[in-house]
TORVOBA-470354 format. One record per residue (C-alpha): residue number from 1; residue in three letters; chain; x, y, z. Coordinates in steps of 0.2 Angstrom, whole numbers, plus 2048, in hexadecimal, padded with zeros to 3 digits. Example, Ala and Ser with C-alpha at 12.3 -4.5 7.8 and 13.67 -1.06 7.14 Angstrom:
2
+-----+---------+--------+-----+-----+-----+
: num : residuo : cadena :   x :   y :   z :
+-----+---------+--------+-----+-----+-----+
:   1 :     ALA :      A : 83E : 7EA : 827 :
:   2 :     SER :      A : 844 : 7FB : 824 :
+-----+---------+--------+-----+-----+-----+
This chain:
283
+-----+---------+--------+-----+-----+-----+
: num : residuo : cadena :   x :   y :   z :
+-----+---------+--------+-----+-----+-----+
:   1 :     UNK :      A : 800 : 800 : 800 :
:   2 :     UNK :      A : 806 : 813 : 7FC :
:   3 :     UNK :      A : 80F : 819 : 80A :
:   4 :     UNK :      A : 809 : 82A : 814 :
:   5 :     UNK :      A : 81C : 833 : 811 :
:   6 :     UNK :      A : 827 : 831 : 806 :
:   7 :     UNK :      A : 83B : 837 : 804 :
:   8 :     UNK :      A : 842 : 83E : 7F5 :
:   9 :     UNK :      A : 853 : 84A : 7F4 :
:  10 :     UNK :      A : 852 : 85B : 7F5 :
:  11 :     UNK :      A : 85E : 86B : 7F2 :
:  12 :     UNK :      A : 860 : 877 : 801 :
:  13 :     UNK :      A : 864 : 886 : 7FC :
:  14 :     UNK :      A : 86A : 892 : 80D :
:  15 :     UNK :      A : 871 : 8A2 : 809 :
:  16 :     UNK :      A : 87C : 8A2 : 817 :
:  17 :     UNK :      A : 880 : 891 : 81A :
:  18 :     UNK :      A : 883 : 889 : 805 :
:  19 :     UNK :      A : 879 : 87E : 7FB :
:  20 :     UNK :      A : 876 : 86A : 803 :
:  21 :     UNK :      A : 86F : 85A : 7FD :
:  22 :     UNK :      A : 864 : 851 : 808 :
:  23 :     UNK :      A : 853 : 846 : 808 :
:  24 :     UNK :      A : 843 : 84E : 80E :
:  25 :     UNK :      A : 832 : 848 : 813 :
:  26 :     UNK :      A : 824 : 849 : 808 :
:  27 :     UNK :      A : 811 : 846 : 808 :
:  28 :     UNK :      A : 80C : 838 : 7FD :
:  29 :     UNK :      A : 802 : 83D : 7F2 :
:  30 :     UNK :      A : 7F8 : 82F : 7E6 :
:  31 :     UNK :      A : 7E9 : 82A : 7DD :
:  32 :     UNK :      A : 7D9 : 821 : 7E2 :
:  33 :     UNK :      A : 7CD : 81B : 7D7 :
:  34 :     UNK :      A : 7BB : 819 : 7E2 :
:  35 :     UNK :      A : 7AF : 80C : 7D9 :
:  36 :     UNK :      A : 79E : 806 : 7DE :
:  37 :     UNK :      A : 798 : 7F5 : 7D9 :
:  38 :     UNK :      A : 7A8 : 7F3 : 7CE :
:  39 :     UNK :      A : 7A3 : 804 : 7C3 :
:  40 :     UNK :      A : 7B0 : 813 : 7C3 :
:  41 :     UNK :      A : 7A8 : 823 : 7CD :
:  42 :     UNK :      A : 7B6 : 82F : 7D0 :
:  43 :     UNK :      A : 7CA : 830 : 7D2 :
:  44 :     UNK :      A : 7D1 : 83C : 7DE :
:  45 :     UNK :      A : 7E3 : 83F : 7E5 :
:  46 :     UNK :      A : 7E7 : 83B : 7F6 :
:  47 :     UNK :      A : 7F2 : 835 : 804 :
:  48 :     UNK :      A : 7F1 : 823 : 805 :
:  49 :     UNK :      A : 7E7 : 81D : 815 :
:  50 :     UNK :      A : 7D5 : 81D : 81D :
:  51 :     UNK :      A : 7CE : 81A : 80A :
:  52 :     UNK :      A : 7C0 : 812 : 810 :
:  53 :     UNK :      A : 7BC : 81F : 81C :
:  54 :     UNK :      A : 7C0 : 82B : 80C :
:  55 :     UNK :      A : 7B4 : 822 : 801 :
:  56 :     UNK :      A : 7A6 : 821 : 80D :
:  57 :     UNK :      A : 7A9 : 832 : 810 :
:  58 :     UNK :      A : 7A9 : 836 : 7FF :
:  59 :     UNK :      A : 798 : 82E : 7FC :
:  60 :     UNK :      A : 791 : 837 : 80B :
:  61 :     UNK :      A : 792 : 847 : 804 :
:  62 :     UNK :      A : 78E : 841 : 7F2 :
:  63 :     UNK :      A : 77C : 83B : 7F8 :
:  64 :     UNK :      A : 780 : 829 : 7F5 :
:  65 :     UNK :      A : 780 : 821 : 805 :
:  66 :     UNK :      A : 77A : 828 : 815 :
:  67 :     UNK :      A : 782 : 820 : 822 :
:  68 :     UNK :      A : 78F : 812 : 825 :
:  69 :     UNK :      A : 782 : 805 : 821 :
:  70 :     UNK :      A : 77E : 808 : 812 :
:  71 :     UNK :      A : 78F : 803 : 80E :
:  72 :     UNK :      A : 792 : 7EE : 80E :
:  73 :     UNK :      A : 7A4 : 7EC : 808 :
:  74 :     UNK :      A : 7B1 : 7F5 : 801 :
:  75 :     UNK :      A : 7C2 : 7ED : 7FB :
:  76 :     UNK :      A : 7D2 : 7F4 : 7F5 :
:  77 :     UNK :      A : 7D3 : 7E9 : 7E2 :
:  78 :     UNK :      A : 7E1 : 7EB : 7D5 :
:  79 :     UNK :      A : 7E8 : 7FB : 7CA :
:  80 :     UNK :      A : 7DE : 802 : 7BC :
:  81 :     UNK :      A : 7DC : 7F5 : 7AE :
:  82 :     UNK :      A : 7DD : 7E3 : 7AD :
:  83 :     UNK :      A : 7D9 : 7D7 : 7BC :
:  84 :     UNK :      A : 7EB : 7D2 : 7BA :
:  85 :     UNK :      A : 7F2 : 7E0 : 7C1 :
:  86 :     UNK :      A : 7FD : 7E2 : 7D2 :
:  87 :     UNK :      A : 7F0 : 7E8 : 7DF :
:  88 :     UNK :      A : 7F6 : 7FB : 7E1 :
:  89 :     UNK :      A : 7EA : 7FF : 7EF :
:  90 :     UNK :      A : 7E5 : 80F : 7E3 :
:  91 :     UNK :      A : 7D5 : 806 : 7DF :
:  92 :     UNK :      A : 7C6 : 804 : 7ED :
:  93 :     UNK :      A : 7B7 : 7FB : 7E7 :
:  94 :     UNK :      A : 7A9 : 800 : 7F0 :
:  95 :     UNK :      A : 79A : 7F3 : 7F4 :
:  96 :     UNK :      A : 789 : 7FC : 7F9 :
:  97 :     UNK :      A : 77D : 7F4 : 806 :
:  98 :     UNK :      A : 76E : 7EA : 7FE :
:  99 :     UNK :      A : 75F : 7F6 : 7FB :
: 100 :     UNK :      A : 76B : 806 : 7F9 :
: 101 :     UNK :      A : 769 : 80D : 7E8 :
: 102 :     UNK :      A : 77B : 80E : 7DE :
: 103 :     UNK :      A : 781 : 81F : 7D8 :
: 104 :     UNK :      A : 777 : 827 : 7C9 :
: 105 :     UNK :      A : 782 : 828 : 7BA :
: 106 :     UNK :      A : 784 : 838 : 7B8 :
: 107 :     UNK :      A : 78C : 83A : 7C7 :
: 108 :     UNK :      A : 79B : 831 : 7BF :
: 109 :     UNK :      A : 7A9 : 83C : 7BE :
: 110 :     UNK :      A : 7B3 : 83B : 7AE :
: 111 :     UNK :      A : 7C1 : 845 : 7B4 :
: 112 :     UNK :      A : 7CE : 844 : 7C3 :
: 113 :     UNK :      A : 7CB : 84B : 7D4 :
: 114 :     UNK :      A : 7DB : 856 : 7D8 :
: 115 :     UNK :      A : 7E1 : 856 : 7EB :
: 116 :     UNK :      A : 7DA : 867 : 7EC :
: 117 :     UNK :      A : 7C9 : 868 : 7E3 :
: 118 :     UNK :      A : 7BD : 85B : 7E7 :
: 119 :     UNK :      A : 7AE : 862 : 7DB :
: 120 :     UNK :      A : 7B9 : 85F : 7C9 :
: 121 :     UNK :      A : 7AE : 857 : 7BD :
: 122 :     UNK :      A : 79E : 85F : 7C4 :
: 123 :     UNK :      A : 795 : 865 : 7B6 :
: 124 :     UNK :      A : 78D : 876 : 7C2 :
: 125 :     UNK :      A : 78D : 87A : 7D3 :
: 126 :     UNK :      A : 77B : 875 : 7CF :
: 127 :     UNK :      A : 781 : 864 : 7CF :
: 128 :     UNK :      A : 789 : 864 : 7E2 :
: 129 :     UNK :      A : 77B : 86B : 7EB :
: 130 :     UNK :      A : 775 : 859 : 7F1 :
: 131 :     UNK :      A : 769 : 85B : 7FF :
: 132 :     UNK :      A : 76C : 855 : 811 :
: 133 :     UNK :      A : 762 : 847 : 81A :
: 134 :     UNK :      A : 76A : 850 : 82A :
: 135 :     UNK :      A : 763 : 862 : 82A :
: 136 :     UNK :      A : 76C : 86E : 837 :
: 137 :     UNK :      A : 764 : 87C : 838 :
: 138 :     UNK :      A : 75C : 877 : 848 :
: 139 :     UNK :      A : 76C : 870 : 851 :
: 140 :     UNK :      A : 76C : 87A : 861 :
: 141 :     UNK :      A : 780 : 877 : 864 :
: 142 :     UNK :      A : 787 : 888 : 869 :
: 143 :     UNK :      A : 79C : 888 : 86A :
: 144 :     UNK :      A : 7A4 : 892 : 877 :
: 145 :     UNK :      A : 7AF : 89D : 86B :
: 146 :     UNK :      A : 7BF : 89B : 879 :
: 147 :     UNK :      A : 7BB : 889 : 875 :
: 148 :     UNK :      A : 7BA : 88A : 864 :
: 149 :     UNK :      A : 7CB : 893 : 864 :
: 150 :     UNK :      A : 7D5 : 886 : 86B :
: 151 :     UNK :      A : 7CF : 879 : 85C :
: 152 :     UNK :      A : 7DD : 87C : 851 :
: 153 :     UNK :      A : 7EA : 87A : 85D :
: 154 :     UNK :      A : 7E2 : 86A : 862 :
: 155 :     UNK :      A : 7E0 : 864 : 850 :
: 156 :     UNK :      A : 7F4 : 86A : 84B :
: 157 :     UNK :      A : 7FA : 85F : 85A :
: 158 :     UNK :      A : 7F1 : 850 : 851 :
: 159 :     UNK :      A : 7F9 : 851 : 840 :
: 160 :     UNK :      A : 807 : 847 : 841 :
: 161 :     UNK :      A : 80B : 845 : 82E :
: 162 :     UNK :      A : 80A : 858 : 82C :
: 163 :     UNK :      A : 81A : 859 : 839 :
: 164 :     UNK :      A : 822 : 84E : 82D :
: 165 :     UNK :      A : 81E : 856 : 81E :
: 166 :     UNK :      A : 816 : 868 : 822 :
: 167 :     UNK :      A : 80E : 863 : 811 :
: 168 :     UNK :      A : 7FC : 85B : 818 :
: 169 :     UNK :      A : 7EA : 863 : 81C :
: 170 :     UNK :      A : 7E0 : 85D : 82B :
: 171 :     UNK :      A : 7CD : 85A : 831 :
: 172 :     UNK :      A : 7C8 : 855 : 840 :
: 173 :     UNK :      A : 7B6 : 856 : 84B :
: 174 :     UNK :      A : 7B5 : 85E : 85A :
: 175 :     UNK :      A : 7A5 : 859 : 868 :
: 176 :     UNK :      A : 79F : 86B : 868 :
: 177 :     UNK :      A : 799 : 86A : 878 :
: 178 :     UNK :      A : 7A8 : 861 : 882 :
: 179 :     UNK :      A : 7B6 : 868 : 876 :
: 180 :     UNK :      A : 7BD : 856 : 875 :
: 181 :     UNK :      A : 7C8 : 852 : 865 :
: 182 :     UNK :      A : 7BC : 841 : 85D :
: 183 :     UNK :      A : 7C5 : 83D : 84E :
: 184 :     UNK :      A : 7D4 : 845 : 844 :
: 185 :     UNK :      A : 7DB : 841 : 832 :
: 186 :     UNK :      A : 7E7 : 848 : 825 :
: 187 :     UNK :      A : 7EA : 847 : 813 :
: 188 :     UNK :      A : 7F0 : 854 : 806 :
: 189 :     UNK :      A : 7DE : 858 : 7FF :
: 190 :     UNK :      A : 7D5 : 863 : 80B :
: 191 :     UNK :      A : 7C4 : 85B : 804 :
: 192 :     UNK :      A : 7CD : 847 : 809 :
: 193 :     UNK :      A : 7CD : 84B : 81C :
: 194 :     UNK :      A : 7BE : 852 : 81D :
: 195 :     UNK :      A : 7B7 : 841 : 814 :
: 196 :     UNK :      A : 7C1 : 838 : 81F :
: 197 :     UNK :      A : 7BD : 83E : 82D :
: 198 :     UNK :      A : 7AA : 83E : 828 :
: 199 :     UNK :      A : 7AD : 82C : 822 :
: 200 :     UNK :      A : 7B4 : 827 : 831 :
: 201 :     UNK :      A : 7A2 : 82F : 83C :
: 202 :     UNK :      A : 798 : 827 : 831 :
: 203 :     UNK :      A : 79F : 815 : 830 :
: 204 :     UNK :      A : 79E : 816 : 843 :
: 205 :     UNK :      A : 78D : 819 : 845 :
: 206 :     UNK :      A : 78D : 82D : 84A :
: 207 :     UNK :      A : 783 : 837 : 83B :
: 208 :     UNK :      A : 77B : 841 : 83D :
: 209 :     UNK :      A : 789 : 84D : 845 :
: 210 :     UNK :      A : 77D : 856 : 84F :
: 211 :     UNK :      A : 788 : 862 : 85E :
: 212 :     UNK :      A : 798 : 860 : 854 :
: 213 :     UNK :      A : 7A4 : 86C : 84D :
: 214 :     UNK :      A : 7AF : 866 : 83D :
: 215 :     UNK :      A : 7C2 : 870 : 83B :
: 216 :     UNK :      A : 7CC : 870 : 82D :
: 217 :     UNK :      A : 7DD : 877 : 82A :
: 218 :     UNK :      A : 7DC : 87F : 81B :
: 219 :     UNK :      A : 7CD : 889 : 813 :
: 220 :     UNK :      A : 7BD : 885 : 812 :
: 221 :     UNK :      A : 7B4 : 884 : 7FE :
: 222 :     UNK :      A : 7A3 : 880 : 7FA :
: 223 :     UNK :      A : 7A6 : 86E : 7FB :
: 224 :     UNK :      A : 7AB : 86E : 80C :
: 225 :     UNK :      A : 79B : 877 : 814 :
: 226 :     UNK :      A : 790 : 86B : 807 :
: 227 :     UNK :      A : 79B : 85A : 80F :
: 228 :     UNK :      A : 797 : 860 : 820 :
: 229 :     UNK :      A : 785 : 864 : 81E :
: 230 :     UNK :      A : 784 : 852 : 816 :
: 231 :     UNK :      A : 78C : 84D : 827 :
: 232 :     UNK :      A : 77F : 854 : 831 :
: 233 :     UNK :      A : 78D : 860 : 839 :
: 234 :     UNK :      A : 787 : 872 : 83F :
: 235 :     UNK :      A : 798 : 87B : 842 :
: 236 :     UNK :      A : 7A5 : 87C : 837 :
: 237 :     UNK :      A : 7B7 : 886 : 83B :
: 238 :     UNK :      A : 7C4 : 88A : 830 :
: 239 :     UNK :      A : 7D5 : 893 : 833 :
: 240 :     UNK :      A : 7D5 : 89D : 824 :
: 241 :     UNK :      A : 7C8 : 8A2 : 818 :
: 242 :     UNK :      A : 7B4 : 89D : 812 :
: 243 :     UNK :      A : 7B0 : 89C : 800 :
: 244 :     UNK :      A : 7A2 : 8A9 : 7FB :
: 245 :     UNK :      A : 796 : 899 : 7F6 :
: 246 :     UNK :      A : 79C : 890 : 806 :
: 247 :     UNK :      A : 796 : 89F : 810 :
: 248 :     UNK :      A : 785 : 8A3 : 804 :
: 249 :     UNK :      A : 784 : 88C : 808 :
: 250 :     UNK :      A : 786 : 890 : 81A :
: 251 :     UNK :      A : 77A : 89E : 81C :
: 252 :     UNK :      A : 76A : 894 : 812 :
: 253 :     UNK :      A : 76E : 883 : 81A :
: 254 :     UNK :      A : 76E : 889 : 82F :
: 255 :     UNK :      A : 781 : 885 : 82D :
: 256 :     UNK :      A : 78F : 88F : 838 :
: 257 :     UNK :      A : 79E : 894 : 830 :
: 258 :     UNK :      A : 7AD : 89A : 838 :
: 259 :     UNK :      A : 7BB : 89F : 831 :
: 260 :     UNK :      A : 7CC : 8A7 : 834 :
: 261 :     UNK :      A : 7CF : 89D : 846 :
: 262 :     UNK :      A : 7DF : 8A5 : 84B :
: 263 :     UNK :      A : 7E2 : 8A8 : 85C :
: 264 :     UNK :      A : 7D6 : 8B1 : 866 :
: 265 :     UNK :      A : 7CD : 8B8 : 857 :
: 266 :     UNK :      A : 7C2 : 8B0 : 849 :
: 267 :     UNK :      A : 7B5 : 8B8 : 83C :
: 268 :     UNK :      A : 7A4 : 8AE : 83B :
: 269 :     UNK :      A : 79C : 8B0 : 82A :
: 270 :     UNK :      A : 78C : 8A6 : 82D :
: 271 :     UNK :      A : 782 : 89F : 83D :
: 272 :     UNK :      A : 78A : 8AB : 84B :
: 273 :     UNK :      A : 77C : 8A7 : 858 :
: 274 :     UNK :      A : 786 : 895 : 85B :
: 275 :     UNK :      A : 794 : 89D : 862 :
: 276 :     UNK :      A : 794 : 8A3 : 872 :
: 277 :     UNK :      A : 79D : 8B3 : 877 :
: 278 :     UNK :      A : 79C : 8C1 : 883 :
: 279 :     UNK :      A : 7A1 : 8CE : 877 :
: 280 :     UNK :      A : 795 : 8C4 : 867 :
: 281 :     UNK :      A : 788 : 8C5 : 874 :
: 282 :     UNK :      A : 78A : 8D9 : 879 :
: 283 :     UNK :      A : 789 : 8DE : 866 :
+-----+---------+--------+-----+-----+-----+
């Protein structure tokens, strides 16, 4: 199976202490092909590692499955081609429960997934506003804000592979209530950890994500807020910046959307009455 880091030379250049050769960690970045019932449905780049989760994940927040359930099997099978072929453990083949209705086929995508865009191949935005079986606009979580503050610290000290490669973007779900870490995951696609870590609620019975709070590392883009709406989650948190149609998603669906966690200060674009602060609550 692909390994998580990889070591490759590199040339440092210091311009007061020369020019050196030496090997350096990288993130391993490869392919997976995800198939249902033996039929191609997308390719996307990622870090080797939790692709079941990833899958599942995946078909969470395409509309395909709605909890772990509706998953029977899934299997790692040979490269792309013939049967014959090494098993490269880029390919996951994807059994859906009995009764669970397989992917229409427009939803085939005919082109590659990059590790940063999970939406490639979508004909519209049209196309990605599947609707949620977990609403949340009712969710009554409210997030102390000092709480909230501390997530990113909480969620860097769980991303191992990042110290190695400083090249890897994290998820992880918080309890919004107790502030507790659940589950953390990396992977060089901001859009991979959030399925992972949404693959990993839903194969272990917790949709929907009522009273939690999903972090990511990076930013958050439409496809972010739609995965965690699919998820059931009412809080998301980001430490840098909201797309405009993640906000204008956010704002329609009951969904809070922070953004710019640093420190002691954060801007909330969408949903501020579930975050609770003396100075939110004076103005």
């Amino acid at each position: 199976m692909g390994r998580i880091v990889a070591r490759r030379p590199v040339t440092r250049i210091s311009l007061t202490n020369g020019v050196r050769r030496r090997p350096d960690t990288l993130a391993v970045e490869e392919p997976l092909e995800i198939r249902v019932g033996g039929e191609a449905l997308s390719i996307t780049m990622r870090t080797p590692g939790h692709d079941v989760e990833m899958a599942t994940g995946f078909l969470l927040s395409e509309g395909v499955v709605r909890s772990g359930a509706d998953i029977a099997s899934a299997i790692h099978c040979g490269g792309p081609g013939t049967g014959g072929e090494a098993n490269t453990y880029n390919v996951l083949d994807i059994t859906l429960a009995p009764g669970v209705a397989p992917p229409r086929p427009d939803m085939a995508r005919n082109v590659y997934m990059t590790s940063s865009c999970g939406v490639c191949g979508k004909a519209s935005v049209d196309a990605v506003r599947t609707e949620s079986v977990y609403p949340v606009a009712h969710d009554p979580l409210v997030v102390d804000a000092a709480a909230l503050a501390s997530f990113p610290d909480l969620l860097r000290s769980h991303q191992s592979v990042f110290d190695q490669t400083g090249g890897l973007h994290a998820a992880a779900l918080f309890d919004g209530v107790t502030g507790d870490l659940v589950v953390a995951r990396e992977d060089v696609g901001r859009h991979n950890a959030v399925d992972k870590v949404l693959g990993w609620a839903s194969m272990n019975g917790r949709l929907p994500l009522s009273g939690h709070v999903l972090m990511v590392s990076g930013r958050v883009a439409f496809e972010i807020a739609q995965k965690a709406l699919m998820a059931g989650v009412p809080v998301i948190a980001a430490v840098s910046a909201p797309s405009s149609l993640a906000v204008d998603l956010a704002a329609e669906s009951g969904l809070t959307l922070v953004g710019f966690l640093r420190g002691d200060t954060m801007n909330v674009y969408a949903g501020q009455h579930r975050i609770r602060h003396s100075v939110l609550a004076a103005s």
